[in-house]
C-alpha positions in Angstrom: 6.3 1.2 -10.6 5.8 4.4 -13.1 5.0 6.5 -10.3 8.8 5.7 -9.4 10.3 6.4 -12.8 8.3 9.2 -12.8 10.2 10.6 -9.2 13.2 9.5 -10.6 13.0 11.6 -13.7 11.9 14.2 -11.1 14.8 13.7 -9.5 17.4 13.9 -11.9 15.8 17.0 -13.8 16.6 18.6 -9.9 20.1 17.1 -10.0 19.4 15.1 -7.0 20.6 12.0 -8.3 22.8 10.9 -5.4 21.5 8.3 -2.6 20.7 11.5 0.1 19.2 13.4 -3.3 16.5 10.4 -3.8 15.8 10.3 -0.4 14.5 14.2 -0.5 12.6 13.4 -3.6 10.9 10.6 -2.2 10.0 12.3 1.2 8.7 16.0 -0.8 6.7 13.2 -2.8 5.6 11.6 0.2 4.5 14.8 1.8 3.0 16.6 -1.2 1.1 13.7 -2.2 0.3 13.1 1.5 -1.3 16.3 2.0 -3.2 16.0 -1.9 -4.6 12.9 -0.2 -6.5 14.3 3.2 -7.3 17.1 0.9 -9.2 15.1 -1.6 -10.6 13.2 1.3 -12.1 16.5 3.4 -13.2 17.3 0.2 -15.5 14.1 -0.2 -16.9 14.2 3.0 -17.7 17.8 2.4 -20.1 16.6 0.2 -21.3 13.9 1.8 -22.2 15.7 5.2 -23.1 19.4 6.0 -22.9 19.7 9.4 -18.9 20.7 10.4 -18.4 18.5 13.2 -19.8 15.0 11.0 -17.1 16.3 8.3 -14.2 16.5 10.8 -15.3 13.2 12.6 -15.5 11.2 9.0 -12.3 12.8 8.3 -10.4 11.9 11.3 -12.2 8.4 11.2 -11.0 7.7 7.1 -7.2 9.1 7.7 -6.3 8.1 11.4 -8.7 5.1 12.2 -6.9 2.1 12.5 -8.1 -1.5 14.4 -8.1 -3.8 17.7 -5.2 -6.2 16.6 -3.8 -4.6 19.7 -6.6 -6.4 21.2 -6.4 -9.6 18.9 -2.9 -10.1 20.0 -3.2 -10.0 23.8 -6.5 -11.9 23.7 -4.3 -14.4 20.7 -6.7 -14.7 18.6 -4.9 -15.6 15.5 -6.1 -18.5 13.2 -2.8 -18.6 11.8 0.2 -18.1 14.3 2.6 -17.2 11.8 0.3 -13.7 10.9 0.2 -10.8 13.4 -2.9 -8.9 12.8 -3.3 -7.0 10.0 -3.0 -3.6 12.2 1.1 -4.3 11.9 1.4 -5.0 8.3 -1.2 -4.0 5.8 0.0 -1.0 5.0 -2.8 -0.1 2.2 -5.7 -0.8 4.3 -5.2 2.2 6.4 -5.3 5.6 5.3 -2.7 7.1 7.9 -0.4 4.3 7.4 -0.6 4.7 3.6 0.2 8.4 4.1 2.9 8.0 6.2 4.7 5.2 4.0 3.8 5.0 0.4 3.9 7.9 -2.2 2.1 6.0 -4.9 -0.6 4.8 -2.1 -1.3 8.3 -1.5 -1.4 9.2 -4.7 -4.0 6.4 -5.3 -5.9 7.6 -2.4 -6.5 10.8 -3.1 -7.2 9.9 -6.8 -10.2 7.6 -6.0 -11.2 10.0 -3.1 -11.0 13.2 -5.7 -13.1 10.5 -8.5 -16.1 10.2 -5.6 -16.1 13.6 -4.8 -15.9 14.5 -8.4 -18.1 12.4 -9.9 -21.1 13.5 -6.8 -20.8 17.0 -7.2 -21.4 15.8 -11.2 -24.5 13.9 -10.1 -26.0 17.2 -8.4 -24.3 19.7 -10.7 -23.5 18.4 -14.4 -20.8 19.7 -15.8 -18.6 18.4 -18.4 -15.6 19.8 -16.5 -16.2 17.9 -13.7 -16.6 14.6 -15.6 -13.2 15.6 -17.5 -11.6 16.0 -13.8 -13.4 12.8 -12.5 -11.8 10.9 -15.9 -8.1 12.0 -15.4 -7.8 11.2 -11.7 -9.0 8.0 -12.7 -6.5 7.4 -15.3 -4.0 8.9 -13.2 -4.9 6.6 -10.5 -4.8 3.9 -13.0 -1.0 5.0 -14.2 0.3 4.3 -10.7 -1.7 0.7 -10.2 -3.4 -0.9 -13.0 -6.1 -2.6 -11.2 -7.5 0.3 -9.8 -10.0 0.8 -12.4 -11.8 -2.0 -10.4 -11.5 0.1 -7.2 -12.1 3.3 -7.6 -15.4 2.3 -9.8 -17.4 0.9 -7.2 -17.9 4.5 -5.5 -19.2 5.7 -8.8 -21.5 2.7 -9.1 -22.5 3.0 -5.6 -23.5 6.6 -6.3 -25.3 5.4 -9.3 -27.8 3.0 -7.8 -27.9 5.2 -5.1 -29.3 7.5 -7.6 -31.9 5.1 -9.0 -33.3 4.5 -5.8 -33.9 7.8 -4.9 -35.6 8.6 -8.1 -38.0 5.5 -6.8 -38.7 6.9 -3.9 -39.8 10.2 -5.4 -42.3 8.1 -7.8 -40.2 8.4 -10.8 -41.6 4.4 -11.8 -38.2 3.3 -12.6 -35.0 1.7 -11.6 -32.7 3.7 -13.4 -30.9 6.5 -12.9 -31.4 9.6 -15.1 -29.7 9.0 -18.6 -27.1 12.3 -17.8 -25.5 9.8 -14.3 -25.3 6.8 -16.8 -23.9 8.5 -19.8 -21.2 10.0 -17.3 -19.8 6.8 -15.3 -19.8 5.4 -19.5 -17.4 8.2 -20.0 -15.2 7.8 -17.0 -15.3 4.0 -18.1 -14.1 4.7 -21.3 -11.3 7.0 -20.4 -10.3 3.9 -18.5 -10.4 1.5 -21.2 -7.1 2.5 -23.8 -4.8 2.0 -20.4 -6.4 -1.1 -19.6 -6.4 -2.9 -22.9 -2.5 -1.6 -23.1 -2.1 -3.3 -19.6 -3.8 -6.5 -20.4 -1.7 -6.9 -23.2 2.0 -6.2 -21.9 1.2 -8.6 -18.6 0.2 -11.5 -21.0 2.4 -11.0 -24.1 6.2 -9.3 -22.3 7.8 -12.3 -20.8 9.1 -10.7 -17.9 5.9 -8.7 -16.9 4.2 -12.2 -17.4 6.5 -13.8 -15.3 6.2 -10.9 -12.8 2.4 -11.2 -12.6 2.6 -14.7 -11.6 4.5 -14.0 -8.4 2.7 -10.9 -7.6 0.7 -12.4 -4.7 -1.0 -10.7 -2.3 -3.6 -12.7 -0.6 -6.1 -11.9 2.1 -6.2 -13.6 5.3 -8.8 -15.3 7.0 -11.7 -13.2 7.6 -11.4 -13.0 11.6 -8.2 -10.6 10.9 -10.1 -8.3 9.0 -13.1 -8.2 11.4 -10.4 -7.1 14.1 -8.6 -4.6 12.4 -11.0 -2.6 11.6 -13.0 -3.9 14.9 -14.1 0.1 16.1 -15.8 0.5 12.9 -17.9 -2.3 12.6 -20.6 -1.7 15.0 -21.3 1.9 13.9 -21.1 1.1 10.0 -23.5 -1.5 10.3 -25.6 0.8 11.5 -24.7 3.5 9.0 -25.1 0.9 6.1 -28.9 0.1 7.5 -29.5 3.8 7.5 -28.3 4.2 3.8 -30.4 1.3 3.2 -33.6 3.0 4.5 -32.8 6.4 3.1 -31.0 6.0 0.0 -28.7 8.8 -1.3 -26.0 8.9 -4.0 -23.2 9.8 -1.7 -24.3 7.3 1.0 -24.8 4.8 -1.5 -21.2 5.2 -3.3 -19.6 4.9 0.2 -21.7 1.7 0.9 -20.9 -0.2 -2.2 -17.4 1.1 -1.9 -17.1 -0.8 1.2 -18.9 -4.1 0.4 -17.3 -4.1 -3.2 -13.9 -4.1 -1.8 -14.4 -6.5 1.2 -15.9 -8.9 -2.1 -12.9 -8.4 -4.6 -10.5 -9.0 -1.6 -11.8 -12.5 -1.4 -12.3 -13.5 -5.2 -9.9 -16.0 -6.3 -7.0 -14.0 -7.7 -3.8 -12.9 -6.6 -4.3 -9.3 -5.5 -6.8 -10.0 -3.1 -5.8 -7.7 -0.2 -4.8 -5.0 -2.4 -8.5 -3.9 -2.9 -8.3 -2.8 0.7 -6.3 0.4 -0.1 -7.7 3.3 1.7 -10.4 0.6 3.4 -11.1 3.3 6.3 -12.8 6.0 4.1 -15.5 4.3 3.4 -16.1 2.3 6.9 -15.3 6.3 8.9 -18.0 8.0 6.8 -20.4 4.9 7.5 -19.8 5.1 10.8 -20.7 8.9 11.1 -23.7 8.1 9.7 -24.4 5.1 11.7 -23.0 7.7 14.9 -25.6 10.6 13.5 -28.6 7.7 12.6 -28.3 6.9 16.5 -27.8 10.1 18.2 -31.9 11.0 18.5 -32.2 7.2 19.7 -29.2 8.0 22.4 -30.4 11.4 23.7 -34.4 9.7 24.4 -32.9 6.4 26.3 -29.5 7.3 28.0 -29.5 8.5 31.3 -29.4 12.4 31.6 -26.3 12.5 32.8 -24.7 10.6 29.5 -27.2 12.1 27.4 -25.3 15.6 28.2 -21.6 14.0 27.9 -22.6 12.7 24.6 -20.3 14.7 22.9 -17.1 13.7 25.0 -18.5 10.1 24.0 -17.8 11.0 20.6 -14.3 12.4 21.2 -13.7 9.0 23.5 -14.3 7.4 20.1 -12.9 8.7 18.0 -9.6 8.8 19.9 -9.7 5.2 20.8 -10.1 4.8 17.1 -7.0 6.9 16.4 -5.4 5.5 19.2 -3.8 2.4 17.4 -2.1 4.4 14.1 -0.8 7.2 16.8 0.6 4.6 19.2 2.3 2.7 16.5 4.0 5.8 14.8 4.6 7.1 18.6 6.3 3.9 19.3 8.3 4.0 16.6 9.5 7.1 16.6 10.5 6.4 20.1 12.7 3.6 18.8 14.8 5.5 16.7 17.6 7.1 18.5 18.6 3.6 19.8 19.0 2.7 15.4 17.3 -1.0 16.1 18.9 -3.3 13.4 15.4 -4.3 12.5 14.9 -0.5 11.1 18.5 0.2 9.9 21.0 -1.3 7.9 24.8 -1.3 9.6 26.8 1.2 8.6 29.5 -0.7 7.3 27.4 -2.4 5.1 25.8 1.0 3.8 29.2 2.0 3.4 30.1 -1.0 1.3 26.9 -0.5 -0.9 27.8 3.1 -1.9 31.4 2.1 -2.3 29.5 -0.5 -5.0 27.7 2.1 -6.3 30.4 4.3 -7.3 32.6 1.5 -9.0 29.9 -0.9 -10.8 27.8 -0.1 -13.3 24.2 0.3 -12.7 23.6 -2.9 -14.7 26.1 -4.9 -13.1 24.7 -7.9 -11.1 25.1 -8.0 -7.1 25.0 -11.4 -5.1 24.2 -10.7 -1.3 21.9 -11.7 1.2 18.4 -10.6 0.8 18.8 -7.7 3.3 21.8 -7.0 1.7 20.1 -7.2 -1.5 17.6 -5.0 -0.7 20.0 -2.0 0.0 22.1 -2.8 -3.0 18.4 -2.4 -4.9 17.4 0.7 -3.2 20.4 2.7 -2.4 22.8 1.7 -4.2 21.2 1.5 -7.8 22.4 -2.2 -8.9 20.7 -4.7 -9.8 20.5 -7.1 -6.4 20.4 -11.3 -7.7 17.6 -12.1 -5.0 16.2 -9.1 -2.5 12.6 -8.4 -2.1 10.4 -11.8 -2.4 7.8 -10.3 -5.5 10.4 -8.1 -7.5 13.1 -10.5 -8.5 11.6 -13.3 -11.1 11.6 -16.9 -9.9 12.7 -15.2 -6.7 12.4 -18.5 -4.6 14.6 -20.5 -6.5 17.1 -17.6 -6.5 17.0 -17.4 -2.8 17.6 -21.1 -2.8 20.4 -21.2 -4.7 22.0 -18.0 -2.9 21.9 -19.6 0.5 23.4 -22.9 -1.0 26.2 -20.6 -2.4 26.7 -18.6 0.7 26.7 -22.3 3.2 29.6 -23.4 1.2 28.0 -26.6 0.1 29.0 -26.1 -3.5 32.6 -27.2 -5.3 34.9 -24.4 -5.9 34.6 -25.4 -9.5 30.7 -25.3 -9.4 30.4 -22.2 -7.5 32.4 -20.8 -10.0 30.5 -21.9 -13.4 27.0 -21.0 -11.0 28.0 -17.6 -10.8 29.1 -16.9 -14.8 25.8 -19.0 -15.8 24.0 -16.1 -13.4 26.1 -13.4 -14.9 27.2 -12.0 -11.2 29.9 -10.0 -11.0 30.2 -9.0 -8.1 29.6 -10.5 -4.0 29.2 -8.8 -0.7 29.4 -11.0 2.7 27.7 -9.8 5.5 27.8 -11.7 8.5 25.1 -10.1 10.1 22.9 -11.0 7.1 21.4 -14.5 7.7 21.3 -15.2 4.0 24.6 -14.5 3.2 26.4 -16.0 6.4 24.7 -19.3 7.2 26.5 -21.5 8.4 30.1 -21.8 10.0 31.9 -23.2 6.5 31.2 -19.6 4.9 34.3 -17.9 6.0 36.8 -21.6 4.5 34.3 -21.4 1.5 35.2 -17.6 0.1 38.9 -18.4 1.2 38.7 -21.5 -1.4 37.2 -18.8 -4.0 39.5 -16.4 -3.6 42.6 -19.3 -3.9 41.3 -20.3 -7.1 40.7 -16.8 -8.4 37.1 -16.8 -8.7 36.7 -14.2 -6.1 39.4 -11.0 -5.3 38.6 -8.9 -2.4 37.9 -5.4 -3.9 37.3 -3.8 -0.9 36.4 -4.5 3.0 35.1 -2.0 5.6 34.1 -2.8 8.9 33.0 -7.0 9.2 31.4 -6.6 5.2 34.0 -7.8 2.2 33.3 -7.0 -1.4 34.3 -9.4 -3.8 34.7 -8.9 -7.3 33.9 -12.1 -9.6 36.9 -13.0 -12.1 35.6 -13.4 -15.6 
């Protein structure tokens, strides 16, 4: 949420403060940090492979990979019907989805990418400038979401005991890494720590934060889902993890325990399980490289000559059937949008209505509307939206209750009346093509009942969408 005040602020200091104004800001945030992201990204597997063409397959793999929930779906596969694979909805857990969506996920991304590349070139090369860099992506990172501390750590441990086993190998009798890797993931650890404490304390002492928290859920699914979605880079990683196993190194190592200590804190019992899983296909694309380099002697000895020699279209075959799935959704959609489906964009009468809103309520005024409704009323217009998205609002399930019972026309005139004072509403929009706010055929008698006894005056109506202003 900062992130967002922060583009806001951005925003206004550019005088672009109207709807179309917030819109460039958040697309030149989206690209900029977009582009900051594959950046940081080339750079980590620039140190994590020499060779050119490993770099620019482990870079392709980490920012375009996606999964076989394609697959999972025609096969129909799914433990739970009401969840399509996680190929069409977890944003986070792929890199090119993340780009193409998110700001703040980017900005994340390339934040924990930057901290790994960072904090390896440190491991080879101290230098207290690169620790300092290491330490304020991770607080940055940390700025944006507050549980990434947990995240973007387990690279830098990983690199750590990576470390210690490779000064076992080379007879150095001990299990430790040298004291200059240990005193430098303290430091980053302690840059971490004034945020975090700050953090712990307003999400258990600020009511609303509190309250907030406890409806922040974002659990993972069953196991299956995840073992399709990222289904092309299984095989390969496994392969690449066994090799890291065999032949330690710090890079190979940070990548490894980035990619088990995720996969783990996605299914610890808290609510932000699948929210670990940000940028999930960095580590499992430079694991498969390496499981794809580890076999390629193995390959070129046992395949039949005439594969042996295409072994390099193989590769490209991969790695476009692993891009296949993120370039076929966004294809797709983009292919969808001349025809406007309503699924992708609000009518525009009821935009229309929203920025009438806008320009005659006060930002703090209170909006009741259906929840797509409410979520244009949130976004566009400014106002504060009585139930919209299902984590924002506080106690958003009862509010969402009590707004469809509103909108049916169950309620008295008299008790719809003293419901909306006691929720401080001031104003009303009825859609009809929002199922929230038109559910049932006694809507239409219901607002004419409203506006009889005065609680409701039509304030203005465009198109099939009225807006109502509440009497006080």
């Amino acid at each position: 949420k900062q992130a967002y005040v922060v583009l806001g602020q951005a925003a206004r200091a550019l005088g672009w403060t109207t709807p179309t104004g917030l819109v460039r800001t958040y697309q030149l945030a989206r690209w900029l940090f977009g582009l900051l992201a594959c950046a940081a990204v080339y750079a980590l597997v620039c140190q994590l492979f020499e060779g050119v063409r490993a770099r620019r397959a482990a870079f392709l793999l980490a920012v375009l990979g996606g999964g076989l929930g394609w697959l999972q779906l025609a096969a129909g596969w799914a433990p739970r019907p009401d969840l399509f694979p996680i190929d069409f909805w977890l944003v986070d857990g792929y890199v090119f989805f993340s780009l193409l969506l998110y700001p703040h996920f980017a900005l994340v991304i390339a934040c924990v990418a930057g901290m790994s590349a960072g904090f390896l070139e440190y491991l080879r090369r101290p230098q207290g400038w690169l620790l300092a860099a290491v330490a304020v992506f991770g607080v940055v990172a940390q700025f944006v979401n507050p549980f990434v501390p947990l995240l973007a750590d387990l690279p830098l441990a990983g690199m750590l005991a990576g470390r210690a086993l490779m000064r076992r190998r080379e007879g150095a009798g001990t299990f430790w890494p040298d004291p200059a890797s240990i005193l430098g993931l303290a430091v980053v650890g302690a840059s971490q720590l004034p945020l975090l404490a700050y953090n712990l304390w307003v999400f258990r002492h600020n009511p609303l934060l509190a309250a907030f928290a406890s409806q922040n859920t974002t659990y993972s699914p069953p196991l299956v889902y995840y073992l399709w979605g990222y289904g092309l880079f299984w095989p390969l990683a496994a392969v690449g993890a066994w090799q890291v196993i065999r032949k330690p190194s710090e890079g190979g190592w940070g990548m490894l325990g980035w990619a088990v200590g995720a996969l783990a804190l996605a299914y610890l019992p808290w609510q932000l399980q699948r929210r670990f899983l940000l940028g999930y296909t960095i580590p499992l694309g430079v694991l498969a490289v390496t499981g794809m380099r580890a076999l390629a002697p193995w390959f070129a000895a046992r395949a039949p000559g005439w594969l042996a020699r295409r072994r390099e279209a193989l590769v490209l075959a991969y790695l476009t059937l692993a891009a296949a799935a993120s370039l076929v959704w966004s294809l797709g959609y983009a292919a969808r949008m001349p025809a406007r489906p309503a699924d992708l964009f609000d009518p525009a009468d009821r935009v229309a209505a929203v920025d009438w809103l806008a320009a005659h309520a006060p930002p703090d005024a209170v909006v009741l509307s259906g929840v797509q409704t409410g979520l244009l009323v949130a976004a566009r217009g400014g106002l504060v939206a009585f139930a919209a998205h299902p984590i924002e609002p506080l106690d958003f399930p009862r509010k969402l209750a009590e707004t469809r019972a509103f909108f049916s026309g169950e309620l008295a005139p008299q008790t719809a009346a003293a419901w909306l004072a006691i929720g401080r509403i001031e104003w009303v929009i009825l859609d009809p093509r929002d199922p929230d706010s038109f559910p049932s055929p006694a809507t239409p008698a219901f607002f004419a009942a409203l506006v009889r006894a005065g609680t409701l005056t039509i304030a203005w109506r465009v198109g099939d969408v009225v807006v109502y202003k509440v009497s006080k």
